[in-house]
C-alpha positions, 0 to 999 in steps of 0.5 A: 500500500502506498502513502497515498492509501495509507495517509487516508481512511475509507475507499483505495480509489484515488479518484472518488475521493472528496475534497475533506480527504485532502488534509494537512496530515495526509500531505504532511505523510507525503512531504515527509516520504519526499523528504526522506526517501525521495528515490521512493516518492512515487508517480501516484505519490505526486499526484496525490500531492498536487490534488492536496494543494488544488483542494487546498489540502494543504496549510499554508505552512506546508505550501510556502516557498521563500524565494532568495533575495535576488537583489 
């Protein structure tokens, strides 16, 4: 079973699932796998994370990207 089965409850399809799915917790099992194992994150795994920001799934924390100073 894969993060993006086991980071939520009820049916294994990932299409059918609805947008109260797409929390902060399941996608920080994601972040941490990408983190810790990135050979590992898988094609379904990426997808699963993209869902979660499109839903919203995902705080704002999570989601932040601080660019460099350029100037």
């Amino acid at each position: 079973m894969g993060v993006a089965e086991s980071a939520t409850t009820g049916s294994s399809s990932k299409e059918s699932k609805g947008q109260a799915d797409y929390t902060p917790e399941s996608f920080k099992v994601l972040l941490k796998k990408l983190v810790q194992s990135p050979t590992e994150f898988t094609p379904d795994d990426c997808a699963f994370a993209f869902r979660h920001l499109c839903v919203q799934g995902a705080s704002d924390a999570q989601v932040r990207i601080v660019l460099p100073d350029t100037s």
